[in-house]
C-alpha positions in Angstrom: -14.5 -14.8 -25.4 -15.7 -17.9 -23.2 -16.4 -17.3 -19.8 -16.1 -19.2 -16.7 -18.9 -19.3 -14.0 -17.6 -20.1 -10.7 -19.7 -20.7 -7.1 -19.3 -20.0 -3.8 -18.9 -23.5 -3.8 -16.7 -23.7 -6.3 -14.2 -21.3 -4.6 -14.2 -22.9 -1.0 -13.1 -26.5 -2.9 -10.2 -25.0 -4.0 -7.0 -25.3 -1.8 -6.2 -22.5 0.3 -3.1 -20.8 -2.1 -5.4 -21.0 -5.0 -8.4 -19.4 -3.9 -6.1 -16.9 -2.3 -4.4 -16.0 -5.9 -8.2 -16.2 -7.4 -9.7 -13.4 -4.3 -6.5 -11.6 -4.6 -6.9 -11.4 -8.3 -10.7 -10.8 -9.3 -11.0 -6.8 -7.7 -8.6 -5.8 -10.6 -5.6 -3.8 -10.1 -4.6 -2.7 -6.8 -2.2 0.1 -5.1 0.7 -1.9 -4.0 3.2 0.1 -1.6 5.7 -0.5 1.2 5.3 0.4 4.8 8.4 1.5 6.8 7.9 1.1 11.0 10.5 1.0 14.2 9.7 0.2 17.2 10.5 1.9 20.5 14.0 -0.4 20.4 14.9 1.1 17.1 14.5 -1.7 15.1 13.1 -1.0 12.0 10.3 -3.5 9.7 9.2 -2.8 5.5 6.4 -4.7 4.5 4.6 -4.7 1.2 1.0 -4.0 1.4 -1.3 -4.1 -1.8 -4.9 -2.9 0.6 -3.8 0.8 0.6 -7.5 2.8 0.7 -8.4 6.1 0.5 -11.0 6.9 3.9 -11.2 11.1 3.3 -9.5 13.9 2.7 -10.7 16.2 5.1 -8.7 15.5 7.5 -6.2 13.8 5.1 -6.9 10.1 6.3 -5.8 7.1 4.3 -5.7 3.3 5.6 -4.7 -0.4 5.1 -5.7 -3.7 5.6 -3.5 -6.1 7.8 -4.1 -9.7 8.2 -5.2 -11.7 11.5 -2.9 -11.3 14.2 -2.5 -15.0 15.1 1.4 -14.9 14.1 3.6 -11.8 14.9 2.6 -8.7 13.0 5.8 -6.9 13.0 4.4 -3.7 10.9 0.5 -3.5 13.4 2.7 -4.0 16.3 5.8 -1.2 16.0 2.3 1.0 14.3 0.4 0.3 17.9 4.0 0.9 19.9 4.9 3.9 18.2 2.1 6.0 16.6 3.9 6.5 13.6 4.6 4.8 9.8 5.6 5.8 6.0 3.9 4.8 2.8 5.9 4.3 -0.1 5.4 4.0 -3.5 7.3 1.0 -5.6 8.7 2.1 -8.8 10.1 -0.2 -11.9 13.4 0.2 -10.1 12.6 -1.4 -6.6 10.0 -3.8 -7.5 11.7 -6.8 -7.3 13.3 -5.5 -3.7 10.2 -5.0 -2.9 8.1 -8.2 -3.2 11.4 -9.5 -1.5 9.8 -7.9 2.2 6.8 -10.3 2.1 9.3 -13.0 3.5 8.8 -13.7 6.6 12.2 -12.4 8.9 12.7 -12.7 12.3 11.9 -9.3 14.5 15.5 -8.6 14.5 16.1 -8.8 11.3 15.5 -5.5 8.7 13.7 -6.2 5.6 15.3 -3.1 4.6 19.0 -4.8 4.6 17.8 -7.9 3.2 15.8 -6.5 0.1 18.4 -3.9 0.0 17.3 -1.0 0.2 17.6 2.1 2.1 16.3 4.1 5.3 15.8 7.3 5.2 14.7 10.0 7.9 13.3 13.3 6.7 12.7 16.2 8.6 12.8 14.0 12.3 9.9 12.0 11.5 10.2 8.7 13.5 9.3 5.7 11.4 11.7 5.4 8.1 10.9 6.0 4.5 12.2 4.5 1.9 15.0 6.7 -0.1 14.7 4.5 -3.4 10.8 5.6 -3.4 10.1 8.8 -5.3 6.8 9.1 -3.8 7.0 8.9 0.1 3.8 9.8 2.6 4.4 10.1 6.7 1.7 8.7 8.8 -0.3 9.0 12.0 -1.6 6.5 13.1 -5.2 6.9 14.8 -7.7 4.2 14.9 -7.6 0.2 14.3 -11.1 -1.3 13.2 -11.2 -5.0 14.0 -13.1 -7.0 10.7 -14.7 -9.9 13.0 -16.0 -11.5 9.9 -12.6 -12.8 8.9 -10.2 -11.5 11.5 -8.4 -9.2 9.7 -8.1 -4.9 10.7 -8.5 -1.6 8.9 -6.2 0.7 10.1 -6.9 4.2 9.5 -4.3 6.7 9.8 -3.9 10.5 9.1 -1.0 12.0 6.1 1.3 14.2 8.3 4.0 14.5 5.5 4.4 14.2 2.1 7.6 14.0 -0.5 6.2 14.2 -4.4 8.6 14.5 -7.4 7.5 18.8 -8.4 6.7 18.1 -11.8 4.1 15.0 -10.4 2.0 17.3 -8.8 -0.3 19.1 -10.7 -1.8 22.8 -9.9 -5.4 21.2 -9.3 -3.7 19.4 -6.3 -3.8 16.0 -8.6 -0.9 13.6 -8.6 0.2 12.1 -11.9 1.8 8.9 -10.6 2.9 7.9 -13.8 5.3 10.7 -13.9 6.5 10.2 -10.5 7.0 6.3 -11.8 4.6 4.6 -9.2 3.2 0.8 -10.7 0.0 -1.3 -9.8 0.0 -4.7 -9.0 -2.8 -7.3 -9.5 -3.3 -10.7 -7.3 -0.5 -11.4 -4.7 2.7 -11.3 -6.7 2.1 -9.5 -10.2 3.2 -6.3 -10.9 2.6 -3.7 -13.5 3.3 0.0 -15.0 0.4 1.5 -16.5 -0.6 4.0 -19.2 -3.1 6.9 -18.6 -6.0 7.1 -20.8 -7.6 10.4 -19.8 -8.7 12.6 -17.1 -12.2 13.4 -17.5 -14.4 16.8 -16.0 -16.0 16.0 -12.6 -19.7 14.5 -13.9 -22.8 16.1 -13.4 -26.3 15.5 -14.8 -26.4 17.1 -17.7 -23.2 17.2 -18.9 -21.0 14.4 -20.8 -17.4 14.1 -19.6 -15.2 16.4 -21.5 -11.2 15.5 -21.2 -9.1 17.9 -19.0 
């Protein structure tokens, strides 16, 4: 295999869109889910996001990445209005419907009408899920952590509600997301199922892996 050495240098050459696809592309395979907000007028946003990021599990907290506010961030706007937002994962079905949310609509505009796909309110959370999504997580939001480096913000919020297909959810509490159908996606616009290799025992010193 012949490898390519790249600089810092290198990179920065590059026009914008392709060192975007290179960054995007070179942490490996990413979560890539969909967002569902509405702000306080009821109008309702769905945004794919590919920085989901586990922050802890006691409390439940999970978090995302959102670019520089310099243009209208409808999804960190209704999130800092309201309090509240889904997660939702993107199956082989929806994937294509999907992608379609990064365009950029005007505010009054639902992506969920133009990707078409559907909103769904369960058990009188506020912000929508998505009912073509088999794996669907309800959202608190609770703090935003500004990234002055490049602009951009983690925001950290805590799992009020989950939806997971039965037979995805395993005794030991672990999630097989293959069986609830949930894909990967690598650099900005690729997208991917996977296939499991193993689960392995929790390491320890002296102990190889055994598979579980």
């Amino acid at each position: 295999m012949i490898t390519t050495h790249l600089t810092y240098d290198d990179l920065m050459a590059w026009e914008h869109r392709k060192r975007a696809n290179f960054v995007n592309s070179i942490g490996g395979f990413k979560s890539v889910c969909l967002i569902g907000t509405k702000n306080k007028a009821r109008q309702t946003n769905l945004a794919i996001f590919n920085s989901i990021v586990h922050i802890g599990a006691n409390p439940p907290l999970i978090g995302f990445f959102i670019r520089p506010d310099s243009v209208e961030r409808h999804t960190l706007e209704n999130i800092i209005e309201t309090g509240t937002y889904t997660i939702n994962h993107i199956n082989e079905n929806i994937f294509v419907q999907a992608h379609q949310t990064s365009a950029r609509y005007p505010r009054d505009i639902s992506e969920f009408t133009k990707a078409n796909l559907t909103e769904e309110y369960l058990n009188d959370f506020f912000a929508p899920f998505v009912k073509e999504s088999t794996q669907k997580i309800g959202v608190e939001f609770k703090e935003k952590i500004d990234v002055p480096l490049n602009g951009t913000s983690l925001l950290i919020g805590e799992i009020k509600s989950t939806y997971i297909p039965k037979e995805s959810l395993k005794d030991d509490g672990f999630i097989d997301l293959e069986e609830s159908g949930t894909i990967t996606s690598s650099g900005l616009d690729s997208y991917h199922t996977t296939q499991k290799l193993a689960r392995l025992s929790y390491a320890k010193p002296d102990q190889w892996p055994s598979h579980i």
